[in-house]
Kinemage of the C-alpha trace (Angstrom):
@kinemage 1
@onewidth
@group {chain A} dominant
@subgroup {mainchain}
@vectorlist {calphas} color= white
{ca unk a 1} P -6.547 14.576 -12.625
{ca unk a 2} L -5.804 11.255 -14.247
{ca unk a 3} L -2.739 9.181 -12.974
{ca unk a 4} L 0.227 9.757 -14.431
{ca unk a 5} L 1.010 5.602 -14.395
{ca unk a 6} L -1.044 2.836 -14.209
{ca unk a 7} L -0.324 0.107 -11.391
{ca unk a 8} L 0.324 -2.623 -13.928
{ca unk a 9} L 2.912 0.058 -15.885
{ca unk a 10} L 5.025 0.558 -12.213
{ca unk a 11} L 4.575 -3.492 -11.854
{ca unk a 12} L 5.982 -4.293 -15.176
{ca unk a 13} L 9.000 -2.278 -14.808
{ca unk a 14} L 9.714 -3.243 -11.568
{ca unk a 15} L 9.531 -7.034 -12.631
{ca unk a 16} L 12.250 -6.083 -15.511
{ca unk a 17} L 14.167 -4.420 -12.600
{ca unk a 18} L 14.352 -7.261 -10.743
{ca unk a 19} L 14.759 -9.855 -13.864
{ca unk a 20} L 17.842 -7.441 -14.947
{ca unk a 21} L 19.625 -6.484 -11.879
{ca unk a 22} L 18.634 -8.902 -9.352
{ca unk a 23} L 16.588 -8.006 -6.107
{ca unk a 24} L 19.019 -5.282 -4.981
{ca unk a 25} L 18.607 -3.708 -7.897
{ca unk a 26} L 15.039 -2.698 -7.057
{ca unk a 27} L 14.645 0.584 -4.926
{ca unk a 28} L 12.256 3.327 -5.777
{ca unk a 29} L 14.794 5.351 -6.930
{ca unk a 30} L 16.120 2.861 -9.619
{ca unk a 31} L 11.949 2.996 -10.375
{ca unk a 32} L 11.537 6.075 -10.204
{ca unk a 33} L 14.338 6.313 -12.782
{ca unk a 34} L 12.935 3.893 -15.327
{ca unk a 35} L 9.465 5.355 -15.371
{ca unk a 36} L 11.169 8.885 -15.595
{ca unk a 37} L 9.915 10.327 -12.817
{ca unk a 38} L 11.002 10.886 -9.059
{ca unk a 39} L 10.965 8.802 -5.773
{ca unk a 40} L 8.151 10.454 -4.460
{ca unk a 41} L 6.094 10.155 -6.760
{ca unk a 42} L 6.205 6.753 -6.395
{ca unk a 43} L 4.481 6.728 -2.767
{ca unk a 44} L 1.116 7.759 -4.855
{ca unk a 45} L 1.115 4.211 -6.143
{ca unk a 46} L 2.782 2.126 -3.572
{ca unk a 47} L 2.966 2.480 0.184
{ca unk a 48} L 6.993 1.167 0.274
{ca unk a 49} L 9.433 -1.602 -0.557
{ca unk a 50} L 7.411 -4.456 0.704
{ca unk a 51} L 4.194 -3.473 -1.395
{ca unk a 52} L 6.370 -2.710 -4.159
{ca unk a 53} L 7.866 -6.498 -3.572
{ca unk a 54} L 4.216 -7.936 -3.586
{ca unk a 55} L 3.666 -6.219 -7.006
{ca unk a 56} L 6.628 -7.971 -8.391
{ca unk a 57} L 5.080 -11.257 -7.014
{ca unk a 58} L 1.501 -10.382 -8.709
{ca unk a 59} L 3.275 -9.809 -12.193
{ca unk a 60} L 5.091 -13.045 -11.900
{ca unk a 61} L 1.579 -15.021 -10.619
{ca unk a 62} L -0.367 -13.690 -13.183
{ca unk a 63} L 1.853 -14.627 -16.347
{ca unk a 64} L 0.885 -18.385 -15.492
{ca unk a 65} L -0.539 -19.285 -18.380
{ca unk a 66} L -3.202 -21.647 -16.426
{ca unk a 67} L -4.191 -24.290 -18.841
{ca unk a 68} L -8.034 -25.162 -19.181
{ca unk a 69} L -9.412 -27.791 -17.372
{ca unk a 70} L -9.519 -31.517 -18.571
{ca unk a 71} L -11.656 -34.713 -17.486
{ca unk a 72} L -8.577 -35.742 -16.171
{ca unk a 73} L -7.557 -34.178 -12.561
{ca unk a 74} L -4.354 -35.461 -12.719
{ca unk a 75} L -3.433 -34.578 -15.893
{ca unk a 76} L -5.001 -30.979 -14.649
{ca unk a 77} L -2.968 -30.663 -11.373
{ca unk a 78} L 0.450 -31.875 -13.290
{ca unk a 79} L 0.052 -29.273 -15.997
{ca unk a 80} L -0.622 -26.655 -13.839
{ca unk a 81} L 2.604 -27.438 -11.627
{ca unk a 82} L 4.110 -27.394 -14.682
{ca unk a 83} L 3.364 -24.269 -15.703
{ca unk a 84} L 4.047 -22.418 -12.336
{ca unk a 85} L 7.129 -24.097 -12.729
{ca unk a 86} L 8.566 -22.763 -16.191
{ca unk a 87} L 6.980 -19.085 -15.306
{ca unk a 88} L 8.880 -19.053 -12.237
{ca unk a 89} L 12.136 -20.446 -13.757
{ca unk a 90} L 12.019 -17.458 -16.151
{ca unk a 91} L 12.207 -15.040 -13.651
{ca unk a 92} L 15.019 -16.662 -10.903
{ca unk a 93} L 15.575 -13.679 -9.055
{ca unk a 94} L 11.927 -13.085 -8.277
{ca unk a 95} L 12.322 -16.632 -6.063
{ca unk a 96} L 13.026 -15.141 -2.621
{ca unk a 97} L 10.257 -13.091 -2.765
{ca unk a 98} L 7.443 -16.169 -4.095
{ca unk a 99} L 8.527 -17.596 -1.115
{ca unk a 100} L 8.070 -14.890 1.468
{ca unk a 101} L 5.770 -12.176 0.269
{ca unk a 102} L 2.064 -12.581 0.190
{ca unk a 103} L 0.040 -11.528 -3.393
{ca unk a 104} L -2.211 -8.836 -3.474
{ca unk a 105} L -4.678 -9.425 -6.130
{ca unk a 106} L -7.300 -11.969 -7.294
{ca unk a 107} L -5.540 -12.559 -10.764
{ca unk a 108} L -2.524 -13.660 -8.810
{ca unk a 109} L -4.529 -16.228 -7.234
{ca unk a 110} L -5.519 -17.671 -10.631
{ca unk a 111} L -2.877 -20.774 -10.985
{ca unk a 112} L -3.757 -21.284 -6.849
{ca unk a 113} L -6.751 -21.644 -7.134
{ca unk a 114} L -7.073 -23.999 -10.526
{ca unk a 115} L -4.703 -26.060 -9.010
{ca unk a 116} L -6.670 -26.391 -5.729
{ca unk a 117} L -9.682 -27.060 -7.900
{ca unk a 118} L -7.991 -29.844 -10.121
{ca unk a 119} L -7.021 -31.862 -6.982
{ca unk a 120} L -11.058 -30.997 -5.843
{ca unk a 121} L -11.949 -32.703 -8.770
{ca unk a 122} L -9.974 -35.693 -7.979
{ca unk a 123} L -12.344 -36.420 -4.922
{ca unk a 124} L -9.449 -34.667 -2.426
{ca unk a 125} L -11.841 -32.214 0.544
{ca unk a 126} L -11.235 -31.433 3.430
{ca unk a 127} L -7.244 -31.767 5.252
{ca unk a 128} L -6.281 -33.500 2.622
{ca unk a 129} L -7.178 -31.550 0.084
{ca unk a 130} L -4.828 -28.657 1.506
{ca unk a 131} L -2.206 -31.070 2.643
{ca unk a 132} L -2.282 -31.982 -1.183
{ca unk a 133} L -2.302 -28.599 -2.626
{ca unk a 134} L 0.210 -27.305 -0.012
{ca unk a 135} L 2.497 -30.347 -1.193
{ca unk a 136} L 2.420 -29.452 -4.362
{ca unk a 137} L 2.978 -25.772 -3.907
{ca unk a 138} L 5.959 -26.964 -1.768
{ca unk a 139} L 7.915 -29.068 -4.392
{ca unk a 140} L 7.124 -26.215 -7.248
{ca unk a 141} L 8.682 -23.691 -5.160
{ca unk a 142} L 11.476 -25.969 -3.319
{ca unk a 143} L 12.350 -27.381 -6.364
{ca unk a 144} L 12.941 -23.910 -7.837
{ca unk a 145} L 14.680 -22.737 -4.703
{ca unk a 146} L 17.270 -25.249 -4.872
{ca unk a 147} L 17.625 -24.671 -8.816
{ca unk a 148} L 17.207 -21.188 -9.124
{ca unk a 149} L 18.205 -19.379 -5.539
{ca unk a 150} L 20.170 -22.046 -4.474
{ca unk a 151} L 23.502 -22.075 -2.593
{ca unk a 152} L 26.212 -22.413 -5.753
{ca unk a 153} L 28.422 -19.709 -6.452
{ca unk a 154} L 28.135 -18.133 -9.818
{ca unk a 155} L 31.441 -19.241 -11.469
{ca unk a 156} L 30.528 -23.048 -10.205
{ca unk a 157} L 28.559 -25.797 -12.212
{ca unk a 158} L 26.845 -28.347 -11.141
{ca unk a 159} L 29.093 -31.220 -12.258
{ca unk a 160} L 31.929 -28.968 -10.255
{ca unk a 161} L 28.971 -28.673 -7.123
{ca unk a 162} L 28.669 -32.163 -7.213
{ca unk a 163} L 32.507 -33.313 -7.904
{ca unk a 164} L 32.453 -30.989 -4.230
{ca unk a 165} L 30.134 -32.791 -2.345
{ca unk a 166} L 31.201 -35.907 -3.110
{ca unk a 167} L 34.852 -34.973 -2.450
{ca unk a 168} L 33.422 -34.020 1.146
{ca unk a 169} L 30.930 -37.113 1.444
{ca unk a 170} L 33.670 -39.786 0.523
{ca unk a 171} L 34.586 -42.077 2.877
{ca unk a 172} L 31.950 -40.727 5.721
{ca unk a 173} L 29.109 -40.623 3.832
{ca unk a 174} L 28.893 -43.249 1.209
{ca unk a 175} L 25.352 -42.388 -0.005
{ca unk a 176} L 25.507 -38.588 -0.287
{ca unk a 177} L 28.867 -39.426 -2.325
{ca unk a 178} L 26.500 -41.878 -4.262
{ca unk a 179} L 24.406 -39.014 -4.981
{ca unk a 180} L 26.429 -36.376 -5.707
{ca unk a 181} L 27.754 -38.766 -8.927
{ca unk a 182} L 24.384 -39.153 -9.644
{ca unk a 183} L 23.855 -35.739 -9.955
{ca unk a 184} L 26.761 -34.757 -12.001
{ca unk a 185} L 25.641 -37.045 -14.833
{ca unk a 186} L 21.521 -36.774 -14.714
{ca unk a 187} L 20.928 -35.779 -18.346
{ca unk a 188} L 16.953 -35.643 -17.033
{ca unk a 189} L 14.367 -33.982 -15.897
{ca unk a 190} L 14.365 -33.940 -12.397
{ca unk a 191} L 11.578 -31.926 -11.867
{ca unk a 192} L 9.240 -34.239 -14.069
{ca unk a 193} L 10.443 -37.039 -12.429
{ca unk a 194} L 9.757 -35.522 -8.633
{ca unk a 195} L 6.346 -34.421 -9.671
{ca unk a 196} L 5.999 -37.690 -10.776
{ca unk a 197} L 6.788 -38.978 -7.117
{ca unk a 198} L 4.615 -36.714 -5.565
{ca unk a 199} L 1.551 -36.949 -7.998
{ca unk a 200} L 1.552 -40.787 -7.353
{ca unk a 201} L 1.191 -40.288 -3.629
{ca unk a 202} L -1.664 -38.034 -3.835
{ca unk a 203} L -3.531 -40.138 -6.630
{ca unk a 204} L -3.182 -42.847 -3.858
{ca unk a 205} L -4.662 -40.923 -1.690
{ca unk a 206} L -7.715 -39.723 -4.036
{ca unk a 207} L -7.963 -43.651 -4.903
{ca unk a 208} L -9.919 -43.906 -1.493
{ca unk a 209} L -6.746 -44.253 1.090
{ca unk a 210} L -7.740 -41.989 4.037
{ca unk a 211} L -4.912 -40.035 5.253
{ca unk a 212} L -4.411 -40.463 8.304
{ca unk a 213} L -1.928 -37.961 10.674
{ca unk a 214} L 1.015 -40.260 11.246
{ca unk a 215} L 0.666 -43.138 9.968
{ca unk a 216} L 2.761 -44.091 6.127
């Protein structure tokens, strides 16, 4: 008897789920409900709400649109993060769950492992080839943690965030008050200008600098 849905069918509506009502929105019922069909039925496909989760986090990894490789590693490795980056910033509310649930398919593993491979290609083995992709992965993700699933209430901006902050910082705290002005009037990319930060360090590092554990 063939399936009544395909995986990719239940993974795509539970992405739009999540994109449309948040997280909480997700349960098998609400599935169940979209597909037009019931709760159990669901268990044929996926084994619960943690698998289901993973799905989500496949259908997110695999709309990376992984550019093709260059002769330039750099210019590789800072295209890809930019990539993961704008996928992942179209889909906020999937955040939580890049950061805590593991994929569960090779084509989710696409933009890891062409990013791995870019810094490769730089001349990067070994530790610090991970500690470079893993630094990389970090400020993609952070970056879009403290965007996208960050602490700021709905109804507040980030000019009103940062009027806060520096309202609390002032006085005690002259550089976090610094800061917070900063941020209230940054017309910029900060993202492209972090990756920039972190990009130099590791081309450093691929010039022929050993890292060593420790040491600056």
């Amino acid at each position: 008897m063939r399936a009544r849905f395909t995986l990719a069918e239940i993974q795509q509506q539970a992405l739009a789920i999540v994109d449309r009502e948040g997280l909480s929105g997700l349960t098998m019922r609400s599935l169940a409900a979209a597909l037009g069909t019931g709760p159990m039925t669901l268990y044929n496909y996926v084994a619960g709400r943690e698998a289901l989760e993973e799905l989500v986090v496949d259908a997110v990894s695999a709309r990376v649109a992984v550019p093709r490789p260059t002769g330039d590693w750099l210019a590789d490795t800072r295209g890809i993060a930019r990539v993961l980056w704008s996928t992942v910033r179209e889909h906020p509310a999937v955040v939580p769950l890049m950061l805590t649930r593991r994929t569960s398919s090779v084509d989710s593993l696409a933009p890891a492992e062409a990013l791995a491979a870019a810094l490769a290609r730089g001349g990067l083995d070994g530790p610090d080839l991970l500690a470079a992709f893993r630094t990389v992965m970090a400020f993609v993700m952070g970056v879009a943690q403290a965007e996208l699933a960050g602490p700021l209430a709905p109804e507040e901006s980030p000019s009103d965030a940062a009027g806060r902050i520096a309202a609390l910082a002032d006085g005690s705290l002259p550089t976090l008050a610094r800061l917070a002005s900063v941020g209230a009037d940054f017309a910029g990319d900060e993202f492209e200008r972090g990756l920039a930060f972190v990009l130099a360090g590791i081309a450093g590092a691929a010039d022929g600098k050993t890292v060593e554990r420790g040491q600056p």
